[in-house]
N, CA, C and O atoms as a CHARMM CRD file, in Angstrom:
* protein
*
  356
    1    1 UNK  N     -6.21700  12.06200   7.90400 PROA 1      0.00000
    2    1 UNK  CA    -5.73300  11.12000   8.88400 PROA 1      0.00000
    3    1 UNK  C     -5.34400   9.81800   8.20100 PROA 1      0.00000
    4    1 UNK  O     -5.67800   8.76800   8.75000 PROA 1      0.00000
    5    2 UNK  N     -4.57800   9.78300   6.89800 PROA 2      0.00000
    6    2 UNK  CA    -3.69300   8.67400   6.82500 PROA 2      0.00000
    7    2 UNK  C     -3.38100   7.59100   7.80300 PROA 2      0.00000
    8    2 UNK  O     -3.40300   6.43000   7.39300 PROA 2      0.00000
    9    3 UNK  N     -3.08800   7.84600   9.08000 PROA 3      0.00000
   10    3 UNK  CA    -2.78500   6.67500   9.59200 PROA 3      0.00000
   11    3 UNK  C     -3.89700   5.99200  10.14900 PROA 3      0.00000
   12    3 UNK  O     -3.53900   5.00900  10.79800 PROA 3      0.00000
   13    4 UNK  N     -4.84700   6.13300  10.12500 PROA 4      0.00000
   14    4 UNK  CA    -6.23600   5.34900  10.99200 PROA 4      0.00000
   15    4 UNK  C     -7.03200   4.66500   9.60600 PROA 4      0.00000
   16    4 UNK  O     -8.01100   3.91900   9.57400 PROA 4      0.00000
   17    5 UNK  N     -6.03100   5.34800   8.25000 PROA 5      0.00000
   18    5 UNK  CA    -6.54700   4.25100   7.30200 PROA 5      0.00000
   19    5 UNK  C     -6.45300   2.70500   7.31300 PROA 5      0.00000
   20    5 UNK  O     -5.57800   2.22100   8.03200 PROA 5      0.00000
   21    6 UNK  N     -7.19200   1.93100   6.65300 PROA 6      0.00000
   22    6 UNK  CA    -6.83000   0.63800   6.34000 PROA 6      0.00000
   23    6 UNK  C     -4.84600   0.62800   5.37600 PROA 6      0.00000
   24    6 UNK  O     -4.16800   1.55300   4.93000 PROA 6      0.00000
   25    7 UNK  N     -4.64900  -0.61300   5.43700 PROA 7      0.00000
   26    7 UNK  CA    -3.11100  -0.74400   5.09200 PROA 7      0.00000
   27    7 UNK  C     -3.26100  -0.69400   3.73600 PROA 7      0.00000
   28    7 UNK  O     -2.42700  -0.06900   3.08200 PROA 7      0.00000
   29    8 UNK  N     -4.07800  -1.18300   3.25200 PROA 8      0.00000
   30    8 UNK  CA    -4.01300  -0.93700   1.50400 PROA 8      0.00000
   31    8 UNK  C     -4.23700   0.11100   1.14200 PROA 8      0.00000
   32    8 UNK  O     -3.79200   0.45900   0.04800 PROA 8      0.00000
   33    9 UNK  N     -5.22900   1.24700   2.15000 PROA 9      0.00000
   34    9 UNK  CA    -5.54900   2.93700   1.87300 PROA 9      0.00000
   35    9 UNK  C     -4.19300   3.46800   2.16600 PROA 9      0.00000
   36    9 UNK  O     -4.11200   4.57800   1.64200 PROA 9      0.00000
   37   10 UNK  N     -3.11700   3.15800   2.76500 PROA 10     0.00000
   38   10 UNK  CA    -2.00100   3.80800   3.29300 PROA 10     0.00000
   39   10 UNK  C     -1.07600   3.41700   2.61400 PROA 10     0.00000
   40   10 UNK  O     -0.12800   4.19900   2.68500 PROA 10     0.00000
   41   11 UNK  N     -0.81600   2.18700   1.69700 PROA 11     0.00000
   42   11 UNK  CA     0.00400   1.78300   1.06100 PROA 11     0.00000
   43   11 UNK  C     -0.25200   2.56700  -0.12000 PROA 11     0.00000
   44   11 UNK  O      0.78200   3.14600  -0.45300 PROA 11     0.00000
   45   12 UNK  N     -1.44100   2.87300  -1.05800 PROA 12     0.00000
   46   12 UNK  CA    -1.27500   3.43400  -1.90800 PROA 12     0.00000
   47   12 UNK  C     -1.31500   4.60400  -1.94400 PROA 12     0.00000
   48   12 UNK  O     -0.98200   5.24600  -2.94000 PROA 12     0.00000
   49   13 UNK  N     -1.77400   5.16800  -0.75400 PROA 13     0.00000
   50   13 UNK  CA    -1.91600   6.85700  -1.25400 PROA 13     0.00000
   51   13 UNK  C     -0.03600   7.19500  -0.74600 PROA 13     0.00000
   52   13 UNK  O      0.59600   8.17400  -1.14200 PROA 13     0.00000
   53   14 UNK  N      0.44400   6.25800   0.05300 PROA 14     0.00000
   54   14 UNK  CA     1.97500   6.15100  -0.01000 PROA 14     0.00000
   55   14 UNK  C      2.63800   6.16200  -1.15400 PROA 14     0.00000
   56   14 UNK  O      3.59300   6.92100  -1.31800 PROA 14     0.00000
   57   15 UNK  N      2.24000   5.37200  -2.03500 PROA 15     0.00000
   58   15 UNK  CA     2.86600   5.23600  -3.33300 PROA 15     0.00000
   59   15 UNK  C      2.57500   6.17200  -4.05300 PROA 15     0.00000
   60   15 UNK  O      3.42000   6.59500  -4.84200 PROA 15     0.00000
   61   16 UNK  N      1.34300   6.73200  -3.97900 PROA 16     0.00000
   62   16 UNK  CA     0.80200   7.92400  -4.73000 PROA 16     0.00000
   63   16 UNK  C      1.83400   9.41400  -4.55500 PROA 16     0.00000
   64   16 UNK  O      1.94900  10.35400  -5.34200 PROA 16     0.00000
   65   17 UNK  N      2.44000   9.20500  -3.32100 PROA 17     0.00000
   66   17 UNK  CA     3.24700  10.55300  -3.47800 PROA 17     0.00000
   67   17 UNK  C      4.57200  10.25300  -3.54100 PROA 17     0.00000
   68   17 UNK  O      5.38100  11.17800  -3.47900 PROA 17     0.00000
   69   18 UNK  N      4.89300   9.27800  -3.63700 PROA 18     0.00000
   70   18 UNK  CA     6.16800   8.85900  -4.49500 PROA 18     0.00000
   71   18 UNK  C      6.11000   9.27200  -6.09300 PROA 18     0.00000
   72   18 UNK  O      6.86800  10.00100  -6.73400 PROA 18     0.00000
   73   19 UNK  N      5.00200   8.58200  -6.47800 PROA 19     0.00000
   74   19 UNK  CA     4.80300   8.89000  -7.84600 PROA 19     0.00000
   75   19 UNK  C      4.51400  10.29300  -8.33400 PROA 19     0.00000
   76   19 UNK  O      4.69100  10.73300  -9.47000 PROA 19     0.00000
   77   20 UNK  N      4.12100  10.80300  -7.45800 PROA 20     0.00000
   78   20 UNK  CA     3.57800  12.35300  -7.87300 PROA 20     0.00000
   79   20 UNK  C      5.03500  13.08100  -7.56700 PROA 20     0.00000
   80   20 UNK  O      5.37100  14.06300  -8.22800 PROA 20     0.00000
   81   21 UNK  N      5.75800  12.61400  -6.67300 PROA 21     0.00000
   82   21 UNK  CA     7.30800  13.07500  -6.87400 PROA 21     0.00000
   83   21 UNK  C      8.20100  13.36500  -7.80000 PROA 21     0.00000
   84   21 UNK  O      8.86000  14.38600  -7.99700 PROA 21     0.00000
   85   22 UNK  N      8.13700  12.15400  -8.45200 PROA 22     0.00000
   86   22 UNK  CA     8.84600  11.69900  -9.19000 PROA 22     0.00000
   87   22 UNK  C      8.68400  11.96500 -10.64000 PROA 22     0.00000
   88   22 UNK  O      9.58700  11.95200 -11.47600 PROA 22     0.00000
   89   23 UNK  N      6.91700  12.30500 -10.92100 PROA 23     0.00000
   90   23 UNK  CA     6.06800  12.54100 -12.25300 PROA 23     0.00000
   91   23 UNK  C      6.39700  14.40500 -11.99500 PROA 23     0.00000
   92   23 UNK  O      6.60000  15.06400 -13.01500 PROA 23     0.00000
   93   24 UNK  N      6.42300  15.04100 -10.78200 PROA 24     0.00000
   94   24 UNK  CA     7.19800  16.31200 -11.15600 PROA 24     0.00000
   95   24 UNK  C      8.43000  16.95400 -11.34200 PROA 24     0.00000
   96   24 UNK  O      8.72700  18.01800 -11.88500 PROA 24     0.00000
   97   25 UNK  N      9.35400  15.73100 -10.54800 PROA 25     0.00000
   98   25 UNK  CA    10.63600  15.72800 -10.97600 PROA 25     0.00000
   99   25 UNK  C     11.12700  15.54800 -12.54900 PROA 25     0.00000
  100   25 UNK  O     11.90900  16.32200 -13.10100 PROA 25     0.00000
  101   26 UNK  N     10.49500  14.32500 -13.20200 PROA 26     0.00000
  102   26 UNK  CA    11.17700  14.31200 -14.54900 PROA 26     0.00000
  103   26 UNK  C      9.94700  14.89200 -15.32200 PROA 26     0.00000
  104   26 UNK  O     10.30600  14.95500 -16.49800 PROA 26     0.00000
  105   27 UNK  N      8.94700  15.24400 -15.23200 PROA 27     0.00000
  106   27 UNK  CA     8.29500  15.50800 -16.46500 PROA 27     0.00000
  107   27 UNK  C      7.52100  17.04600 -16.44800 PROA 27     0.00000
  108   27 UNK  O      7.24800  17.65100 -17.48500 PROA 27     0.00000
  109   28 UNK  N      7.24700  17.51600 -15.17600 PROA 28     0.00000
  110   28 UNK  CA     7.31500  19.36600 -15.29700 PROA 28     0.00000
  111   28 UNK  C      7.27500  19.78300 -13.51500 PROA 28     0.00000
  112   28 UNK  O      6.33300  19.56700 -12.75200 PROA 28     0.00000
  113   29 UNK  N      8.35200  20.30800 -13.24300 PROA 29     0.00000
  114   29 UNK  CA     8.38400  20.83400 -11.64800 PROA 29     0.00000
  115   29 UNK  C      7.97200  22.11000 -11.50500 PROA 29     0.00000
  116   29 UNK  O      8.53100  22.74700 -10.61200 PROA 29     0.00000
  117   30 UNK  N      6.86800  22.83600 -12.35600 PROA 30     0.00000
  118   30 UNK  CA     5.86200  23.43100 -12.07300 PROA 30     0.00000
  119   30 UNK  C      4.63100  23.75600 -12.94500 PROA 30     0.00000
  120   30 UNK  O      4.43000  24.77500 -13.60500 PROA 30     0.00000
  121   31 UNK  N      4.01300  22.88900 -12.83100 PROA 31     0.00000
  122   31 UNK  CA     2.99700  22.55700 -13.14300 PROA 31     0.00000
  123   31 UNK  C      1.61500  23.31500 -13.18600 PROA 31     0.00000
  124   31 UNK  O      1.21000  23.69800 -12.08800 PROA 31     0.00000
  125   32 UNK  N      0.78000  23.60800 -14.35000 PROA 32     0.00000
  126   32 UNK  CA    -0.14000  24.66700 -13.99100 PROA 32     0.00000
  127   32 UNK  C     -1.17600  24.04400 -13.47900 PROA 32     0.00000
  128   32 UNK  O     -1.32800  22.82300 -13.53600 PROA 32     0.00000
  129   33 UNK  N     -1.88400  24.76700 -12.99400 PROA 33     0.00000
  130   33 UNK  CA    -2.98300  24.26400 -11.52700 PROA 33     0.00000
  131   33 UNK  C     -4.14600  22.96000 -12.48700 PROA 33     0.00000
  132   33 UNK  O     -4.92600  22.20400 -11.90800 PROA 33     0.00000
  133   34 UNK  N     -3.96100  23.01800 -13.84800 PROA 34     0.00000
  134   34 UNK  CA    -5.34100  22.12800 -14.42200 PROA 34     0.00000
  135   34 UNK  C     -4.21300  20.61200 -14.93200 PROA 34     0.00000
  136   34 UNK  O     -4.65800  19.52900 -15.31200 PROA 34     0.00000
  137   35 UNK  N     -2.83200  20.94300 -14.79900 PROA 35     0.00000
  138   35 UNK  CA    -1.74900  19.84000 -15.18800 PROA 35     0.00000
  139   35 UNK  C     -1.22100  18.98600 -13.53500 PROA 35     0.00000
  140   35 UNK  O     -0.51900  17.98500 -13.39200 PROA 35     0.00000
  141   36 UNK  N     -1.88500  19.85300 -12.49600 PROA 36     0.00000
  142   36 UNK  CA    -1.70400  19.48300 -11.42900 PROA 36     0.00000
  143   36 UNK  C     -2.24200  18.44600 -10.69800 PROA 36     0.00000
  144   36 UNK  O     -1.79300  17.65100  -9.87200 PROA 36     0.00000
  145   37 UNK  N     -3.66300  18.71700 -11.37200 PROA 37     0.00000
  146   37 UNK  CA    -4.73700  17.70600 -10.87700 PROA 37     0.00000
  147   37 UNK  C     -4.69700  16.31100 -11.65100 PROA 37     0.00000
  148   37 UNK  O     -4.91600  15.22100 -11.12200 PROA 37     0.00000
  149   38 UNK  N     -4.40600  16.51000 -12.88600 PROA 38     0.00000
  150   38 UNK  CA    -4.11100  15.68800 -14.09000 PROA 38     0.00000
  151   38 UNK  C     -2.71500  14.68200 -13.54900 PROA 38     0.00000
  152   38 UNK  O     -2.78700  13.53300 -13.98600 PROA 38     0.00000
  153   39 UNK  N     -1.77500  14.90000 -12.87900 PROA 39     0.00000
  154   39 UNK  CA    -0.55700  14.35000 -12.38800 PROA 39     0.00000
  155   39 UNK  C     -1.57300  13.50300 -10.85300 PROA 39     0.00000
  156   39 UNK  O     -1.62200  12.27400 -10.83400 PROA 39     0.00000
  157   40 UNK  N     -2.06900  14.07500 -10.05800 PROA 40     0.00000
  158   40 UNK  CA    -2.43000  13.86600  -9.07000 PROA 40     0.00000
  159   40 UNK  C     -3.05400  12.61400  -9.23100 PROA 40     0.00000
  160   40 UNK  O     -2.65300  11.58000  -8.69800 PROA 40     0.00000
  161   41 UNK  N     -4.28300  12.73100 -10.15000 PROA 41     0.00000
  162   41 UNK  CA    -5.14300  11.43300 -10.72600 PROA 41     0.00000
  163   41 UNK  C     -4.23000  10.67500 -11.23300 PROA 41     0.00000
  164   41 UNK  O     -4.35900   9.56700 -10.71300 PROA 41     0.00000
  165   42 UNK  N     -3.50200  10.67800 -11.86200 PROA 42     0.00000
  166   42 UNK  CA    -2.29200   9.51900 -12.58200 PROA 42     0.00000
  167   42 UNK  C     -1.93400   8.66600 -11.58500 PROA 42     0.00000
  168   42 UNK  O     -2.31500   7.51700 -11.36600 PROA 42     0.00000
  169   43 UNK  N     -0.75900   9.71200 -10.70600 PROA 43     0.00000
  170   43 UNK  CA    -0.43700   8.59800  -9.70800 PROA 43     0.00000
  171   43 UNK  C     -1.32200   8.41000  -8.64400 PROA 43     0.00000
  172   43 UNK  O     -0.79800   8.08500  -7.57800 PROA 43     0.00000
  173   44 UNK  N     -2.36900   8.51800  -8.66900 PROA 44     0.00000
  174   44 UNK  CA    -3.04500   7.93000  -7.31400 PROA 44     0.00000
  175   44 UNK  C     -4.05200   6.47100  -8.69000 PROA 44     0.00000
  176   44 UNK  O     -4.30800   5.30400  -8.39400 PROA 44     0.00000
  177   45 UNK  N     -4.20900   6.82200  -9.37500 PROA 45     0.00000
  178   45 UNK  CA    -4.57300   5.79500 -10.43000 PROA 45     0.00000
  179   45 UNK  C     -3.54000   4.73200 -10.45000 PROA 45     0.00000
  180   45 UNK  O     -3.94300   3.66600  -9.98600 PROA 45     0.00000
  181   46 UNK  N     -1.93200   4.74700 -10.99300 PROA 46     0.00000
  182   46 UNK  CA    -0.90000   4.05000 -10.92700 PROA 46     0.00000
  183   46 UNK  C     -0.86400   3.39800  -9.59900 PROA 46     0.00000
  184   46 UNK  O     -0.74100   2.18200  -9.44600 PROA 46     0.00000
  185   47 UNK  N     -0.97400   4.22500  -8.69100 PROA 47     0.00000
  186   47 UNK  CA    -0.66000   3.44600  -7.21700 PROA 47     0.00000
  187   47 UNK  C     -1.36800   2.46400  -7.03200 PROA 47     0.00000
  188   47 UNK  O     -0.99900   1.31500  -6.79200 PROA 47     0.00000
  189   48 UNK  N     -2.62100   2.94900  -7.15500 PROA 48     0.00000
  190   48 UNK  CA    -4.04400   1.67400  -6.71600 PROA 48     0.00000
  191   48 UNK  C     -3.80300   0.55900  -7.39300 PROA 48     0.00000
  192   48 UNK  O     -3.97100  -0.51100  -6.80700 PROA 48     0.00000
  193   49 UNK  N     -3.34300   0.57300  -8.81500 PROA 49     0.00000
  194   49 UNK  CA    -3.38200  -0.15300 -10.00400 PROA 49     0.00000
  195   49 UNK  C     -1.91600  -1.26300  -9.02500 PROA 49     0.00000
  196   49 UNK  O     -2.05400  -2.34000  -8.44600 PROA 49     0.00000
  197   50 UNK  N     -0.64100  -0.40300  -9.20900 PROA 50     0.00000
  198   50 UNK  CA     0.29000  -1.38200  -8.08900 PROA 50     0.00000
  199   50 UNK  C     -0.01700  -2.29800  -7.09100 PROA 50     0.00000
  200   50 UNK  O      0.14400  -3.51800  -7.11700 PROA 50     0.00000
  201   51 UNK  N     -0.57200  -1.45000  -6.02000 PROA 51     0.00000
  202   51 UNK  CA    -0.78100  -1.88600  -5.07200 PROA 51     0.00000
  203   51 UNK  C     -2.20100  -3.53100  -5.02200 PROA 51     0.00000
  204   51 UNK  O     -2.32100  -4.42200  -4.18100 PROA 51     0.00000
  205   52 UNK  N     -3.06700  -3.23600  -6.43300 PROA 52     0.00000
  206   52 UNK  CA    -4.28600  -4.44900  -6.73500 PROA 52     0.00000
  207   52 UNK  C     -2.68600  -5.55000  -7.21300 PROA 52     0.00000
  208   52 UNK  O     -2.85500  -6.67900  -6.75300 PROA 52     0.00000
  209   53 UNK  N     -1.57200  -5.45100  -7.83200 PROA 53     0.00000
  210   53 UNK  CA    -1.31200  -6.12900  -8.75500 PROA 53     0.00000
  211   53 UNK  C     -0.92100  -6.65700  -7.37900 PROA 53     0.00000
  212   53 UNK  O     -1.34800  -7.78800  -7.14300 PROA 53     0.00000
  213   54 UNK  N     -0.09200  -5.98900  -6.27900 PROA 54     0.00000
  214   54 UNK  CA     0.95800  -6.66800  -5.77100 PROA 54     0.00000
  215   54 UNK  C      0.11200  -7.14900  -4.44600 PROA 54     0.00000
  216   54 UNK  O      0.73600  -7.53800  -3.45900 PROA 54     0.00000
  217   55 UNK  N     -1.19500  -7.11500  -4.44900 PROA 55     0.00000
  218   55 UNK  CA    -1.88000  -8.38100  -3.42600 PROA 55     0.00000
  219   55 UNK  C     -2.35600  -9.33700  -4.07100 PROA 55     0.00000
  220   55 UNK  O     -2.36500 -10.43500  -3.51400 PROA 55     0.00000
  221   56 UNK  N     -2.84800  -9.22000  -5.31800 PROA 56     0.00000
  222   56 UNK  CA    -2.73500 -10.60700  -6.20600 PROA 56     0.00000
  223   56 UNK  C     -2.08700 -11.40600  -6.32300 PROA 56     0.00000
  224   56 UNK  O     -2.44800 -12.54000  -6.63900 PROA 56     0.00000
  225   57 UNK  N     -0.73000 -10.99000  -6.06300 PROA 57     0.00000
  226   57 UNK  CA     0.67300 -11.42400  -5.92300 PROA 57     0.00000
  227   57 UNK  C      0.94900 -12.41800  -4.98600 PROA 57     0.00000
  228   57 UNK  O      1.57200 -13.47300  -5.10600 PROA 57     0.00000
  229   58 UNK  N      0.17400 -11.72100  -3.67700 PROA 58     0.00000
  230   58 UNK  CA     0.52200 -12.53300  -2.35200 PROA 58     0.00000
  231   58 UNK  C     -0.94700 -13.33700  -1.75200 PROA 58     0.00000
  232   58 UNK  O     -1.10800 -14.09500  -0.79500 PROA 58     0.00000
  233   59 UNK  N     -1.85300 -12.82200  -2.72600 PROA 59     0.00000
  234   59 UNK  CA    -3.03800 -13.95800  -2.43300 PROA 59     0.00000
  235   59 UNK  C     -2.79200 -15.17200  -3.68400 PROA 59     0.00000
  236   59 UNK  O     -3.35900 -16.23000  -3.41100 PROA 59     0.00000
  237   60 UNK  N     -2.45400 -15.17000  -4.27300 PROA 60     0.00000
  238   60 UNK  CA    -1.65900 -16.47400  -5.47300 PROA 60     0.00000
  239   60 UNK  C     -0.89700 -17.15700  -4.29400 PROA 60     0.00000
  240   60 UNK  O     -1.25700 -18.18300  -3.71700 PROA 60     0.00000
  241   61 UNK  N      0.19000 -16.43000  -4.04200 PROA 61     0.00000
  242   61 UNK  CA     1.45900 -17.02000  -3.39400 PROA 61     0.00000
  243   61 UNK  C      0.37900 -17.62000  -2.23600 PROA 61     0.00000
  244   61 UNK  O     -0.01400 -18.78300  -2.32600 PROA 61     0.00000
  245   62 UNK  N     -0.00700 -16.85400  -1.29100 PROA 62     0.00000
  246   62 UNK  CA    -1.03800 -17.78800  -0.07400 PROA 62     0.00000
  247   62 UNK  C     -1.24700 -18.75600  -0.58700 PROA 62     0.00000
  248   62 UNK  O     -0.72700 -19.70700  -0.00500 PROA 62     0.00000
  249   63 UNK  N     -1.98900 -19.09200  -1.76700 PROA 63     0.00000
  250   63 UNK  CA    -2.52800 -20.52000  -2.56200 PROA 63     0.00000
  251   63 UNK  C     -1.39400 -21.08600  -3.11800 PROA 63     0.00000
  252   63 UNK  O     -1.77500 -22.12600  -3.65600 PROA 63     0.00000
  253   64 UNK  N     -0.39100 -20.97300  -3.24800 PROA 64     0.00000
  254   64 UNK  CA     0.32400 -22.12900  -3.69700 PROA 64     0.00000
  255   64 UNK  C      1.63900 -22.42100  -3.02200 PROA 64     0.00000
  256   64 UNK  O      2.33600 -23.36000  -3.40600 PROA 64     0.00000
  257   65 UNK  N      2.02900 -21.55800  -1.92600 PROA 65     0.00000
  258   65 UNK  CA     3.34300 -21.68500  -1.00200 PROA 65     0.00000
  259   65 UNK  C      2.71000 -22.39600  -0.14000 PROA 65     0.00000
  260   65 UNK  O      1.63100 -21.85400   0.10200 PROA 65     0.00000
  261   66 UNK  N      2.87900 -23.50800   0.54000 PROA 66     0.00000
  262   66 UNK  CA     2.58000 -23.60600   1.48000 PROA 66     0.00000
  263   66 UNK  C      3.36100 -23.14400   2.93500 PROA 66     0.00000
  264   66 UNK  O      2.86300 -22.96600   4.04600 PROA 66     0.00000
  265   67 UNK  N      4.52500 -23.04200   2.56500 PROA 67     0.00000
  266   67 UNK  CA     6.14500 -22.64300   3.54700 PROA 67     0.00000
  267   67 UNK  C      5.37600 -21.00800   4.21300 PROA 67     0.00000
  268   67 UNK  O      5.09200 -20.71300   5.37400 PROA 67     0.00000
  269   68 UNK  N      5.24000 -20.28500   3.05600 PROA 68     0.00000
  270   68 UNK  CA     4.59800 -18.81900   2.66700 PROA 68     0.00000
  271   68 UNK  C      3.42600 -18.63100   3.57600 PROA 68     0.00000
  272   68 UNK  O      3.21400 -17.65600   4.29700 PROA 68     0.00000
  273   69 UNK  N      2.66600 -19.75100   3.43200 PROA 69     0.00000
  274   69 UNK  CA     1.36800 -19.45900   3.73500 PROA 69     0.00000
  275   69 UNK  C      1.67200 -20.09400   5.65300 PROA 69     0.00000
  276   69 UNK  O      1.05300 -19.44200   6.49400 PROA 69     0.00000
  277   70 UNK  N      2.25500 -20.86200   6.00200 PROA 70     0.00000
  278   70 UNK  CA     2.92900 -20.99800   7.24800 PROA 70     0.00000
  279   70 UNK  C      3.44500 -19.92900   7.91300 PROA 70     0.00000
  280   70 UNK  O      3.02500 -19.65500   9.03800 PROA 70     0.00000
  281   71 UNK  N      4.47000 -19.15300   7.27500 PROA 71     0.00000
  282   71 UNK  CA     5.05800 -18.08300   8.17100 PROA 71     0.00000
  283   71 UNK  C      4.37100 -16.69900   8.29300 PROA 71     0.00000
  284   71 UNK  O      4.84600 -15.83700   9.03200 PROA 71     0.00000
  285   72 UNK  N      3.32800 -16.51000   7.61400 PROA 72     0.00000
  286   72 UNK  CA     2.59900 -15.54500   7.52000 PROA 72     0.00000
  287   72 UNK  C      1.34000 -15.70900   8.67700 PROA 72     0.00000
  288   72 UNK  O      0.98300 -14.89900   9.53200 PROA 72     0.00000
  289   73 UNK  N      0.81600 -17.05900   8.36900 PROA 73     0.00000
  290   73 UNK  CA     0.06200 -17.36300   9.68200 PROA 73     0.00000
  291   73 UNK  C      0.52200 -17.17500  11.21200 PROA 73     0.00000
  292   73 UNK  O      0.06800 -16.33700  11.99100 PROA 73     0.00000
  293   74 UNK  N      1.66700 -18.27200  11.51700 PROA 74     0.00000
  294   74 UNK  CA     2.49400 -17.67300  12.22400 PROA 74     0.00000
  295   74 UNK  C      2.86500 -16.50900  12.77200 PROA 74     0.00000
  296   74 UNK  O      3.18000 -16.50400  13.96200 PROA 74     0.00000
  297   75 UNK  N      2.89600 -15.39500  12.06300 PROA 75     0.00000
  298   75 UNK  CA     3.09300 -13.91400  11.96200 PROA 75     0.00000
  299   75 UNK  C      1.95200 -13.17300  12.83900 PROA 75     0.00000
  300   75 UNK  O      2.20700 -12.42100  13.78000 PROA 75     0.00000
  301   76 UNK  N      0.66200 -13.50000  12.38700 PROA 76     0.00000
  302   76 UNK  CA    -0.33100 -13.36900  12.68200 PROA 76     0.00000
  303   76 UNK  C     -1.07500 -13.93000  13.60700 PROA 76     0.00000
  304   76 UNK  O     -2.11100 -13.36300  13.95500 PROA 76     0.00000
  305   77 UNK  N     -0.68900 -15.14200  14.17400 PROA 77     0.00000
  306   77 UNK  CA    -0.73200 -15.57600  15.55200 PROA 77     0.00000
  307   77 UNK  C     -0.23700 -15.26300  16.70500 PROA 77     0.00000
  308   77 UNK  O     -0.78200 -15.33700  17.80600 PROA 77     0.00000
  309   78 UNK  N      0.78700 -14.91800  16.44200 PROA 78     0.00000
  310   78 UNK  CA     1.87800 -14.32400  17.35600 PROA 78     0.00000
  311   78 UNK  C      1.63000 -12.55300  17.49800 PROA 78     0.00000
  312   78 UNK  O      1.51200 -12.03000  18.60600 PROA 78     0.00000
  313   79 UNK  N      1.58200 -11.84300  16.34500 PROA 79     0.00000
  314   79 UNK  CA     0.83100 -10.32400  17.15000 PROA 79     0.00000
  315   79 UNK  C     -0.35900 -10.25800  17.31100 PROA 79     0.00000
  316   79 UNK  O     -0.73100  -9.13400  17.64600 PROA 79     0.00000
  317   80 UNK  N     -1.60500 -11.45000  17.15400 PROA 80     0.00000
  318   80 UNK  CA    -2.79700 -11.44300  18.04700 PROA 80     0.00000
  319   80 UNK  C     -2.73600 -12.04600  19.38700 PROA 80     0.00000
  320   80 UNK  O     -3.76100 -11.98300  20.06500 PROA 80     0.00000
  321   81 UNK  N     -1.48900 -12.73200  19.96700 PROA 81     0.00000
  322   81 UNK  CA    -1.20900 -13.23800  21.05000 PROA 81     0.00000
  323   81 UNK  C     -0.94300 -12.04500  21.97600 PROA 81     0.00000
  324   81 UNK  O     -1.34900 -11.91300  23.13100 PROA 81     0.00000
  325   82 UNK  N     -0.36000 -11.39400  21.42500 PROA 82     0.00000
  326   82 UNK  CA     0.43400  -9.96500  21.72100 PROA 82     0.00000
  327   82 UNK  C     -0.58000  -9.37600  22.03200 PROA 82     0.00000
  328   82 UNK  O     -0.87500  -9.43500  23.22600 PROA 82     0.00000
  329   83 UNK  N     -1.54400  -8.54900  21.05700 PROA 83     0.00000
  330   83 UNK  CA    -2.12200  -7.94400  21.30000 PROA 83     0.00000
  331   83 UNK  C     -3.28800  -8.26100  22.11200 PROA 83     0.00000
  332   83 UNK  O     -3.91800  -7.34000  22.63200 PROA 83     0.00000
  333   84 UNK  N     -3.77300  -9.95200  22.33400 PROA 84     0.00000
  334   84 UNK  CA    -4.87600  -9.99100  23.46800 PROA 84     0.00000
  335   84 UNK  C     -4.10800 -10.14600  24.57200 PROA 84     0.00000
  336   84 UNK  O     -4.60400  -9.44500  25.45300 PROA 84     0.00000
  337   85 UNK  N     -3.26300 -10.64300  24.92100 PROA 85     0.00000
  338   85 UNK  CA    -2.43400 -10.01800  26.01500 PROA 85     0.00000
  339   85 UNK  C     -2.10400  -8.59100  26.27900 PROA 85     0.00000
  340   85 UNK  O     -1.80400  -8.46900  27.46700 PROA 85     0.00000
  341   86 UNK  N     -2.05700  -7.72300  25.77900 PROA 86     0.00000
  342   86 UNK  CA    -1.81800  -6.42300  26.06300 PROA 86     0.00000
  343   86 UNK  C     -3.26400  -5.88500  26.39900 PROA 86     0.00000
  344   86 UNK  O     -3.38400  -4.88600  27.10800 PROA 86     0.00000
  345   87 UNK  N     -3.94900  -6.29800  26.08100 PROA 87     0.00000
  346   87 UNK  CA    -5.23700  -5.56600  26.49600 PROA 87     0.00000
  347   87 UNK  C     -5.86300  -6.49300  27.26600 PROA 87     0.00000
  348   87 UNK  O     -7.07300  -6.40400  27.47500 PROA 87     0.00000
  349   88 UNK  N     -5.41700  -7.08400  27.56900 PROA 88     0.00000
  350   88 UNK  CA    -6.63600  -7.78500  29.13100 PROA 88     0.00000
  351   88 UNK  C     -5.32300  -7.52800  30.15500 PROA 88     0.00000
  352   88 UNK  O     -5.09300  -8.11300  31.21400 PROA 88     0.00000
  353   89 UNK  N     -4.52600  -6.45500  29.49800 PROA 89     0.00000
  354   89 UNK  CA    -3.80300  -6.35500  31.09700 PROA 89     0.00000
  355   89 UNK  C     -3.90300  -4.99600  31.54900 PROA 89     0.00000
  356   89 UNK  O     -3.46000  -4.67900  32.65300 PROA 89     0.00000
């Protein structure tokens, strides 16, 4: 059940089968069952590894945009407005 994950569990195991795509496309598109698991761990390793770099990314940026750190709040005010309105109705 992917989707009832958290967004960072869904973002990377997302990326994870991009990468596992792509790692059987150029480097063996059939793979024996012990080279399978070995690809599998890579990109779900690579993904996680992405996905740590690129919230570091945007918890930096939070600390030093302030413009950034405005429209994101914003963002987040506005679909909790949403959403406590939708449910007390």
């Amino acid at each position: 059940m992917l989707t009832i994950q958290p967004l960072l569990i869904c973002t990377t195991m997302q990326d994870a089968f991009d990468n596992l795509r792509a790692a059987l496309l150029f480097e063996n598109v059939f793979p024996d069952p012990n080279l399978t698991v070995l690809f599998l761990r890579k990109t779900l390793v690579a993904a996680a590894r992405s996905c740590l770099l690129n919230m570091v990314n945007i918890y930096n940026r939070l600390l030093l945009d302030d413009k950034y750190m405005d429209k994101l709040s914003w963002l987040i005010s506005v679909l909790t407005l949403k959403d406590m309105l939708l449910t007390m109705s």
